[in-house]
C-alpha positions as CSV (number, residue, x, y, z in Angstrom):
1,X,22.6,22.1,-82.1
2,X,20.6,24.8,-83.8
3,X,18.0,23.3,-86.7
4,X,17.5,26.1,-88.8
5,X,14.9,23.5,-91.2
6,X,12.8,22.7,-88.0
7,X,12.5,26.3,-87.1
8,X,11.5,27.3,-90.4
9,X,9.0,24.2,-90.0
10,X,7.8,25.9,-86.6
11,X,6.8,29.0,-87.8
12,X,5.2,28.0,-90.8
13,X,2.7,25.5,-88.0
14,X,2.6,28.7,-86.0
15,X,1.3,30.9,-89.1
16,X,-1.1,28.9,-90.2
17,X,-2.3,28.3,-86.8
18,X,-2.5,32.6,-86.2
19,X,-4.7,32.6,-90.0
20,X,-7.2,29.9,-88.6
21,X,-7.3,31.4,-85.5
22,X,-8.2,34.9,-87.9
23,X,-10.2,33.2,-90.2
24,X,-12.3,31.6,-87.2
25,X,-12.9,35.0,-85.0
26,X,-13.9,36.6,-88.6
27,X,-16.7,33.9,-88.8
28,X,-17.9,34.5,-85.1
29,X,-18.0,38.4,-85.5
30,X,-20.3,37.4,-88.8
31,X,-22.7,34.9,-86.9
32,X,-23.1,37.6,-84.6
33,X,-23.8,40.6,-86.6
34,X,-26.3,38.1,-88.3
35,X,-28.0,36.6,-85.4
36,X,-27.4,38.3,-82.7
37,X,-30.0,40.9,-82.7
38,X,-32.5,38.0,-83.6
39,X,-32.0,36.3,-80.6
40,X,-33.9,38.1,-78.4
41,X,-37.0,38.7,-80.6
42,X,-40.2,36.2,-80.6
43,X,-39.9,33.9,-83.4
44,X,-43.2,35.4,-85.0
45,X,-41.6,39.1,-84.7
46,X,-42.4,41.5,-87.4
47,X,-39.7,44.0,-88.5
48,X,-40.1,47.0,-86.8
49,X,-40.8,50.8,-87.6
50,X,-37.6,53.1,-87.2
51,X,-40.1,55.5,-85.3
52,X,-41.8,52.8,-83.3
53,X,-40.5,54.8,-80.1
54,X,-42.2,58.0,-81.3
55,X,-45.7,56.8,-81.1
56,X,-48.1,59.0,-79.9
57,X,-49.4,56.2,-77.3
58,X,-45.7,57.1,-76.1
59,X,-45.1,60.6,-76.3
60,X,-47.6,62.9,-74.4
61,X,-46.9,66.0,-76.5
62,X,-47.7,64.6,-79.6
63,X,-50.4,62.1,-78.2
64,X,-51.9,65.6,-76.9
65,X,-51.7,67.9,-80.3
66,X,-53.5,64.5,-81.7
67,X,-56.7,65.4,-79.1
68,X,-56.9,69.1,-79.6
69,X,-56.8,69.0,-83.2
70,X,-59.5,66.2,-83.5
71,X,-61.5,68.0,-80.4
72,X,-60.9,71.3,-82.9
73,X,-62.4,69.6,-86.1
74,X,-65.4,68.9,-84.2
75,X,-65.6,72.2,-82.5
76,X,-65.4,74.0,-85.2
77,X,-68.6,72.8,-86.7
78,X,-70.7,73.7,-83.6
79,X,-70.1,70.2,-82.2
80,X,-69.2,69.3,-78.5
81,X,-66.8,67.1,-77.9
82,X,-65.7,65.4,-74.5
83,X,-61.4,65.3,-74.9
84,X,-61.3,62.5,-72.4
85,X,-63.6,60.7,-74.6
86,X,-60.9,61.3,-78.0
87,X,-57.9,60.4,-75.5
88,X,-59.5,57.2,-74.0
89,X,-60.6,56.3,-77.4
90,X,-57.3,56.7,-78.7
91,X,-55.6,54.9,-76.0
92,X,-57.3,51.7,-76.0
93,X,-56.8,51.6,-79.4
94,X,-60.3,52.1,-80.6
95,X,-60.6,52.0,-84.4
96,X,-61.3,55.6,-84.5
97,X,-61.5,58.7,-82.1
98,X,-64.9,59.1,-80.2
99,X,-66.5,62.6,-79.6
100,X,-68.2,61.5,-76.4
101,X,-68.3,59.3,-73.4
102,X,-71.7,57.8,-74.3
103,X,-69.9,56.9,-78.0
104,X,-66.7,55.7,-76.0
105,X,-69.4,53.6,-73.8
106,X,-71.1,52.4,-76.6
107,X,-67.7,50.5,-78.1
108,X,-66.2,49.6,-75.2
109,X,-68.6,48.9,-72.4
110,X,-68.6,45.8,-70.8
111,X,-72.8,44.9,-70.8
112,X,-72.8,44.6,-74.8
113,X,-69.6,45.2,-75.9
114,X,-69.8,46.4,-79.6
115,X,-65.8,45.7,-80.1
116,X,-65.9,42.3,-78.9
117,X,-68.9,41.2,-81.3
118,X,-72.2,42.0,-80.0
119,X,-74.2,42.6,-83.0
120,X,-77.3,44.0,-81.7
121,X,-74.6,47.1,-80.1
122,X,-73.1,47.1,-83.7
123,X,-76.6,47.3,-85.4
124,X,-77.4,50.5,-83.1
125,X,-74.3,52.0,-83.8
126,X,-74.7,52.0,-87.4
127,X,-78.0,53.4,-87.2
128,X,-76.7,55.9,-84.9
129,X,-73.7,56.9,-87.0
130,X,-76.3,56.8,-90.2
131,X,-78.6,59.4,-88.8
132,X,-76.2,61.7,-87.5
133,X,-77.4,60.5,-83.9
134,X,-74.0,61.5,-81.9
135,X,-73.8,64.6,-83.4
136,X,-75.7,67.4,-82.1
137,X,-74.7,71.5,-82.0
138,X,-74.9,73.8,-79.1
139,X,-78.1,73.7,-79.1
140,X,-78.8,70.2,-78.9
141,X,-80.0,69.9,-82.6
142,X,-79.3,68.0,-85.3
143,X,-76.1,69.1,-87.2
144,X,-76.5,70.3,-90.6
145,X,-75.5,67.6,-93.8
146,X,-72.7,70.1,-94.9
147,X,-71.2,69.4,-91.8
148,X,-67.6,68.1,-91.6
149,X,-69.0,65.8,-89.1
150,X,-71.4,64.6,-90.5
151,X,-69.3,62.5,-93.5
152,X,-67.5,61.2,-90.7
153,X,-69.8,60.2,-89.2
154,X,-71.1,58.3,-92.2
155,X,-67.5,56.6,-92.4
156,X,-68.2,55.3,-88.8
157,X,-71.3,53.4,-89.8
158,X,-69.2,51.3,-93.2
159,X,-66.4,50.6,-90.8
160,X,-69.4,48.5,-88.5
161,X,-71.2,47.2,-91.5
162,X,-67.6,46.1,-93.1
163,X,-67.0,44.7,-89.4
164,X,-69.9,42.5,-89.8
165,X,-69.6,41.3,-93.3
166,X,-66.2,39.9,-91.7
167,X,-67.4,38.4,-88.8
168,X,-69.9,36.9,-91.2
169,X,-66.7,35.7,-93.5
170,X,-65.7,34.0,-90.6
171,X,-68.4,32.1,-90.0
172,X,-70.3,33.8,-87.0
173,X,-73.7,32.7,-86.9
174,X,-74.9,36.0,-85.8
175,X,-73.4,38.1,-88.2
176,X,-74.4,35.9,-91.1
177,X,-78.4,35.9,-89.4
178,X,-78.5,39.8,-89.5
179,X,-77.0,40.3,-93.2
180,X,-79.8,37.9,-94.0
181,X,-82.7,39.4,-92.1
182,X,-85.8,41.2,-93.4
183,X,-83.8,44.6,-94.8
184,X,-87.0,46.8,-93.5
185,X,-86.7,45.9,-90.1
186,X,-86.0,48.2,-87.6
187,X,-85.2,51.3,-90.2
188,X,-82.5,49.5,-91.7
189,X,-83.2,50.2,-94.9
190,X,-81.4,53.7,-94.1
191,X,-78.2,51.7,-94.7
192,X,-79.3,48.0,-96.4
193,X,-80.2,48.0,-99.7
194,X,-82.7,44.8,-100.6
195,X,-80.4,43.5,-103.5
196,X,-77.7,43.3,-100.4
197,X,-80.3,41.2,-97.9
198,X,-81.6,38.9,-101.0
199,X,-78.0,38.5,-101.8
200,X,-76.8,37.6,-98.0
201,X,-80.4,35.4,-97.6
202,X,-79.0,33.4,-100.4
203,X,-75.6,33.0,-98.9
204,X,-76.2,32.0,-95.5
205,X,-80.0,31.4,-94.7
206,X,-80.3,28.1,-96.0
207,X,-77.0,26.9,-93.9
208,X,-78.4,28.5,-90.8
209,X,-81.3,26.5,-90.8
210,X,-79.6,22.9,-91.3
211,X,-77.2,23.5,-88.7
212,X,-79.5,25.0,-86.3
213,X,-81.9,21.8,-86.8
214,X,-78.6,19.8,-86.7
215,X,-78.5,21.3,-82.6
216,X,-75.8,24.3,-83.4
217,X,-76.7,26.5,-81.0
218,X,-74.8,29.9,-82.4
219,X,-77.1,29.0,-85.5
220,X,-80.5,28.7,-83.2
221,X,-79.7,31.8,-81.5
222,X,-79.0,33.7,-84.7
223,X,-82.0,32.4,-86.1
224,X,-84.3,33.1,-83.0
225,X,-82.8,36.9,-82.6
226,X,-82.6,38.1,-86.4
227,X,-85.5,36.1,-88.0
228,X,-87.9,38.7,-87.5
229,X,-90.1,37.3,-90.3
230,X,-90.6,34.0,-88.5
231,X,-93.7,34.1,-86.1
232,X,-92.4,35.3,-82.5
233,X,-93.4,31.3,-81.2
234,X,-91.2,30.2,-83.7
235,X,-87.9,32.4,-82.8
236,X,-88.9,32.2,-79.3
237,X,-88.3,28.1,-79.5
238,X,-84.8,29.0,-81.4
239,X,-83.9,31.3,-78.5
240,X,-85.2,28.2,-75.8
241,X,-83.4,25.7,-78.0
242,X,-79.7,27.7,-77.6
243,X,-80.7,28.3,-74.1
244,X,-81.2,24.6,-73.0
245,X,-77.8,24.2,-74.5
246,X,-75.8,26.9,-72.0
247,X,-75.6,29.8,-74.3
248,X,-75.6,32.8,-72.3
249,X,-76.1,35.3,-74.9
250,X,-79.5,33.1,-75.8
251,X,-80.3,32.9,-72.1
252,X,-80.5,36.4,-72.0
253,X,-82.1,37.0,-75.3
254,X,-84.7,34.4,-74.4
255,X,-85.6,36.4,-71.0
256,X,-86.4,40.0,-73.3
257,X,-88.4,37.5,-75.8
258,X,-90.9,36.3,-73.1
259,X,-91.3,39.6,-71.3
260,X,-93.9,40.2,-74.7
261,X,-96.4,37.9,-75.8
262,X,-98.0,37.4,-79.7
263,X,-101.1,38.8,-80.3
264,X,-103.7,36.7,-82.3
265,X,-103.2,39.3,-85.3
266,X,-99.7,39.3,-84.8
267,X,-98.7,42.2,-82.8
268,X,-96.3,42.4,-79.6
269,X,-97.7,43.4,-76.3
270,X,-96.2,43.3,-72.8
271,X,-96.6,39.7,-71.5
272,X,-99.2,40.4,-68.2
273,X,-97.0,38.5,-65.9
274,X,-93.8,40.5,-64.2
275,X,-90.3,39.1,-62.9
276,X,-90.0,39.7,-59.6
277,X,-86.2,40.5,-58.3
278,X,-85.5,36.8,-57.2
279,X,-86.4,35.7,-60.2
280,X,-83.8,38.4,-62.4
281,X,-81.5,37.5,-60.2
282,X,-81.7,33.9,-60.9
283,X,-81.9,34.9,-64.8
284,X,-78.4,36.7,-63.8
285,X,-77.0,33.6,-62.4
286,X,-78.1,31.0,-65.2
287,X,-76.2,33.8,-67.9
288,X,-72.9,33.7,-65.3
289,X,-73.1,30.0,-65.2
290,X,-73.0,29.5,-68.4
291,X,-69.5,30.8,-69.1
292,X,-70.6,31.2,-72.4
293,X,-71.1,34.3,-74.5
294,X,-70.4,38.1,-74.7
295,X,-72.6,39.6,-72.3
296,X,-71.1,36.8,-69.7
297,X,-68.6,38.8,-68.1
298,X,-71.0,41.3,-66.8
299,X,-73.7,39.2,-65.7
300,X,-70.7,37.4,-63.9
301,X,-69.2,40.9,-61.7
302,X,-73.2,41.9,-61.3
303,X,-73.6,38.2,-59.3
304,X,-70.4,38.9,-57.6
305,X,-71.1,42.3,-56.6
306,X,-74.4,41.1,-55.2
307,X,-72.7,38.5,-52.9
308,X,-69.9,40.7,-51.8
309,X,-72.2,43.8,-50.4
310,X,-76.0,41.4,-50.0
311,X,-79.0,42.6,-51.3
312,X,-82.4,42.5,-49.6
313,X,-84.5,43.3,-53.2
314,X,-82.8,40.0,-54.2
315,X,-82.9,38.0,-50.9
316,X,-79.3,37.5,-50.7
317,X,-77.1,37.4,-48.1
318,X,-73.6,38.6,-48.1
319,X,-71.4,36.1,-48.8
320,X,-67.4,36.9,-50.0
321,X,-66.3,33.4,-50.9
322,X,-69.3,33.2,-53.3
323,X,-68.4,36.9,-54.5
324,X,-64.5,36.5,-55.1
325,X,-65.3,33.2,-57.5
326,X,-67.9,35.1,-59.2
327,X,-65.3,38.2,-59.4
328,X,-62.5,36.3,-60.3
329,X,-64.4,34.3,-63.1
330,X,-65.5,37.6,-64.6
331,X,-61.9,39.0,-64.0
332,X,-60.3,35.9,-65.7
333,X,-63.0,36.6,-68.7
334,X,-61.6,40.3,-68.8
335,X,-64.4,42.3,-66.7
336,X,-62.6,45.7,-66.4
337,X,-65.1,46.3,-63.3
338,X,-64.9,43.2,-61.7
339,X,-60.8,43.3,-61.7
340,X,-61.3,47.0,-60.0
341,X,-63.7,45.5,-57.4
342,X,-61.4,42.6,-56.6
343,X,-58.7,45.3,-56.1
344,X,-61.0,47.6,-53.7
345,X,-61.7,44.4,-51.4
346,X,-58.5,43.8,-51.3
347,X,-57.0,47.1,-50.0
348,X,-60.5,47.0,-47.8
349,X,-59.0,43.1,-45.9
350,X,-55.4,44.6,-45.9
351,X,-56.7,47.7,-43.7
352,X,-58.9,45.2,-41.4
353,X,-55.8,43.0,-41.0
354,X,-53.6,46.5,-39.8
355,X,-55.8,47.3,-37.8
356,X,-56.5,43.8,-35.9
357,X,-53.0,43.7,-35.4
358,X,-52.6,47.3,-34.2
């Protein structure tokens, strides 16, 4: 018999069940719209640029004009400029386009890399940029100070200085040593005022010395490479100090510092004595050893690429177990070179294999 109350009952469950169900779906379709881009960024993204696929690092037309019209700005003014120089620069994300290979070298290379921290590099880079040292006209001269160049230039040599007084910030020992050094060393007064050195000797040199008699070997080093007012004994037991304690930088520093010797009046001379090629080789090794410091890398791939060919100046033998450490080492501590040479005798035992087996 037909219950006309318990149908009306059904149909009520049965719409309230279909605006749940509504309600429900509505919520999911919201938690999506919300989230679900999210999902697949890093937790530490940043929002990102609307244009961010219009880069010029990702469209060659554009990257392109960029070159020509910074190779024109230069040109223009009498200046050559190298365009691979401008489009390397700009592709590796250098802080600012460079007009040559040698200024491209300068920043990036692998010996003393200037963007990685080496602050003797940065120190001849700012007096380069503050004498106009990169620029030059057809004729090889010096450009004139009208030039557009030449206030560029200028810009390139605060961008180092401010790239210093951060890394000082920071609490590099090496930085903070050469913002406190004698301002009339080495023509820097072309760029350092003495109210900015007495300012900076106030700020760190005191520190410097209490941790480097404490045994901090970043502070020894510092002192023994920028202290150019101590006698040259003196920094040259800084440089020994940092050295003893695995600081390849020091080591290295500490080999230049005994290839003079102090005059009783106080002058330099070249020390009498020579380093044979066993014994800069051995220097080479100590620096790789270390694992410790800038120049490391490249002392690392120049043991390496001793062992992998042998070399009779340096009485060694041609070993490639001993060369793929030393090339991996220096590849793992981002040696450009040594990761190409790993690849080169690789492709070299792939062809030997073929053709044992053909």
């Amino acid at each position: 018999m037909f219950n006309k109350y318990a149908y009306l009952e059904m149909l009520e469950i049965l719409f309230v069940v279909l605006i749940s169900a509504g309600v429900l779906v509505g919520i999911i379709s919201l938690l999506v719209k919300v989230f679900g881009k999210k999902r697949h960024q890093p937790v530490n993204a940043t929002p990102q640029n609307n244009n961010a696929n219009k880069t010029d690092s990702y469209n060659p037309k554009v990257f392109y004009a960029k070159v020509d019209r910074i190779h024109n700005r230069y040109t223009s003014h009498g200046i050559p400029v190298h365009k691979h120089a401008i489009s390397n620069s700009l592709r590796d994300n250098v802080p600012y386009p460079c007009i040559s290979s040698w200024e491209y070298e300068t920043l990036t290379g692998e010996k003393e890399p200037a963007l990685k921290g080496y602050i003797p590099k940065i120190d001849s880079l700012i007096h380069d940029y503050s004498t106009n040292y990169f620029l030059r006209d057809v004729t090889g001269s010096f450009v004139n100070d009208d030039c557009y160049g030449v206030q560029t230039e200028k810009d390139k040599a605060q961008y180092w200085q401010n790239f210093i007084k951060k890394m000082a910030l920071n609490e590099n020992r090496m930085a903070q040593a050469y913002l406190a050094c004698d301002w009339q060393i080495l023509g820097r007064e072309l760029f350092v005022t003495k109210q900015d050195t007495e300012y900076y000797k106030e700020l760190y040199e005191k520190d410097l010395f209490m941790d480097a008699n404490n045994g901090d070997p970043y502070a020894q080093h510092a002192i023994g490479r920028w202290f150019y007012h101590l006698k040259y004994s003196a920094r040259t037991d800084w440089l020994q100090q940092a050295s003893d304690q695995g600081l390849g930088d020091a080591i290295l520093d500490l080999q230049s510092a005994k290839r003079l010797t102090e005059t009783s009046d106080g002058k330099l001379i070249p020390a009498s004595t020579t380093i044979s090629n066993e014994e800069q080789f051995a220097n080479w090794s100590k620096i790789a050893e270390s694992n410790n410091g800038i120049t490391v890398p490249y002392y690392q791939y120049q043991v390496g690429r001793v062992y992998i060919y042998g070399d009779a100046d340096y009485k060694i033998h041609q070993d490639h177990r001993t060369a793929l450490y030393w090339l991996n080492l220096a590849s793992q501590n981002g040696s450009k070179s040594a990761r190409q040479e790993l690849e080169g005798f690789e492709e070299k035992r792939q062809e030997s294999l073929a053709n044992r087996i053909y």
